[in-house]
N, C-alpha and C positions, 0 to 999 in steps of 0.2 A: 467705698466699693468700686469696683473696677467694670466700666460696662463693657460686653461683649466688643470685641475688635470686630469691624465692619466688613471684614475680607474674611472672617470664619466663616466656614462651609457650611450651609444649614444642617441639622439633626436629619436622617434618611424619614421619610411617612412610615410609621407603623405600617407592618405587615395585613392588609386585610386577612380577615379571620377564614378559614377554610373550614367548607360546613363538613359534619360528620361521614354526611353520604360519599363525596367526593373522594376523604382517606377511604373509606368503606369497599369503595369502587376500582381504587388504583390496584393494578396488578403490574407489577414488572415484568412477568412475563409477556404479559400487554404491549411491552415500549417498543417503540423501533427500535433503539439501539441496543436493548436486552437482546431484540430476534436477529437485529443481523449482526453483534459480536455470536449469537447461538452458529448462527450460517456461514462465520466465518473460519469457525470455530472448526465446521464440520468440513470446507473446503481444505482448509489446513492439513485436516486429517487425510484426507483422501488424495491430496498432492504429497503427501509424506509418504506415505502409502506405496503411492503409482511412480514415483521420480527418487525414491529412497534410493538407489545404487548410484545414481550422483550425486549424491551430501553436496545439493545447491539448496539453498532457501527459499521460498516465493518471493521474495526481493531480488534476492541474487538472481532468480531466474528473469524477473523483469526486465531486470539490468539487461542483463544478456540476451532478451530478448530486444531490446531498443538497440543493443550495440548491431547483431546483425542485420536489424531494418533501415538501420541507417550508415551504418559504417562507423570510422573515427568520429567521437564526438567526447564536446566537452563534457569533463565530469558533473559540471555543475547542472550543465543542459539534462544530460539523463538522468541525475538526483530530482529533476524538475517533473520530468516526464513521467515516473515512476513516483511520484508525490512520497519523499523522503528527504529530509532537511538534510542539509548540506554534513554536519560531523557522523550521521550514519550514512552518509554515502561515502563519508574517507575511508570508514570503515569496511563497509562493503569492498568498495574500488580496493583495499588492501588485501583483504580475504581473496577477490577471485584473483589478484596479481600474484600474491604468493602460491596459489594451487596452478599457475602459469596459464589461463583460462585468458586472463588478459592483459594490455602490455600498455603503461601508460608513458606517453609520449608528450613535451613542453610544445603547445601550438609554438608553430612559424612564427605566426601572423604575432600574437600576442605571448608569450613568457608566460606571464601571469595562471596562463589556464592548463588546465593538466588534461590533456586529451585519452583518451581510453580509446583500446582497438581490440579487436577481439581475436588471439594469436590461433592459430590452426586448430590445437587443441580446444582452444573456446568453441569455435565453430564448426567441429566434430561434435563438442555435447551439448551447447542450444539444438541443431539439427537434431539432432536422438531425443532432445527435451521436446522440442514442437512436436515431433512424431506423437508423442503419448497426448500432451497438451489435452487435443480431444476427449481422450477417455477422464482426465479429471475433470475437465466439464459432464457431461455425460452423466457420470457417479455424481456428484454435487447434483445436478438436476432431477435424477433419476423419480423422486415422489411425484414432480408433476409428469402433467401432462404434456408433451412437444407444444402446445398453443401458450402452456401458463408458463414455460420457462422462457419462450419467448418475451412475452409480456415482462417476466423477472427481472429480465437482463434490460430490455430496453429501460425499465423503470430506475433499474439500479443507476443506469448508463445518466440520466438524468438528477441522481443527486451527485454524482460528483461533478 
């Protein structure tokens, strides 16, 4: 017989047992991330809604908000800021390049990085996009009260 190799990874501890009340108890509607994909679900809607005549995305629109707050910047920087991995931000970056929104340019300084700027037309419809921006906040918040949306946001503000 062949003893155990000494470098085998031990067997995982049995699952402690989960008493009945507990399932009994669990509601998914309950979860945090059941109610904020619900919340996110419903902001979605209501930026589709309010920003529908410019067929931009809530990504796209991020983008494009981060390009006019800061000017030229690198794609990977604003993939960053905008918290979206790097192969759907080429994506992105190619979507708003093709609708001519924006113009990517090989930094100076380094080759390597592909800098995005936002051509005239881009910053013709982020401006018209910021303008409404408010009202889909606004709508999204609309069930609370001005004290509990604040509290929302700052809380929200705090898990990412």
């Amino acid at each position: 017989m062949n003893a155990p190799h000494a470098s085998a990874a031990p067997l995982p501890a049995p699952e402690p047992e989960i008493g009945a009340g507990i399932l009994d108890r669990y509601r998914v509607e309950d979860q945090i991330g059941y109610l904020l994909r619900r919340a996110h679900q419903r902001a979605s809607s209501i930026f589709e809604a309010v920003m529908r005549e410019f067929s931009v995305t809530p990504v796209q629109f991020a983008v494009l908000c981060k390009l006019h707050d800061l000017g030229p910047t690198s794609q990977n920087h604003v993939g960053r800021l905008v918290g979206v991995d790097p192969a759907t931000m080429f994506g992105v970056a190619r979507r708003l390049t093709a609708r001519g929104l924006v113009r990517p340019t090989a930094d100076e300084a380094d080759a390597r990085l592909v800098l995005l700027a936002l051509t005239d037309e881009g910053v013709r419809v982020i401006e018209a996009m910021k303008g409404r921006g408010p009202e889909v906040t606004a709508r999204t918040l609309a069930p609370l009260s001005p004290a509990e949306a604040d509290m929302l946001v700052r809380l929200i503000a705090r898990l990412g």
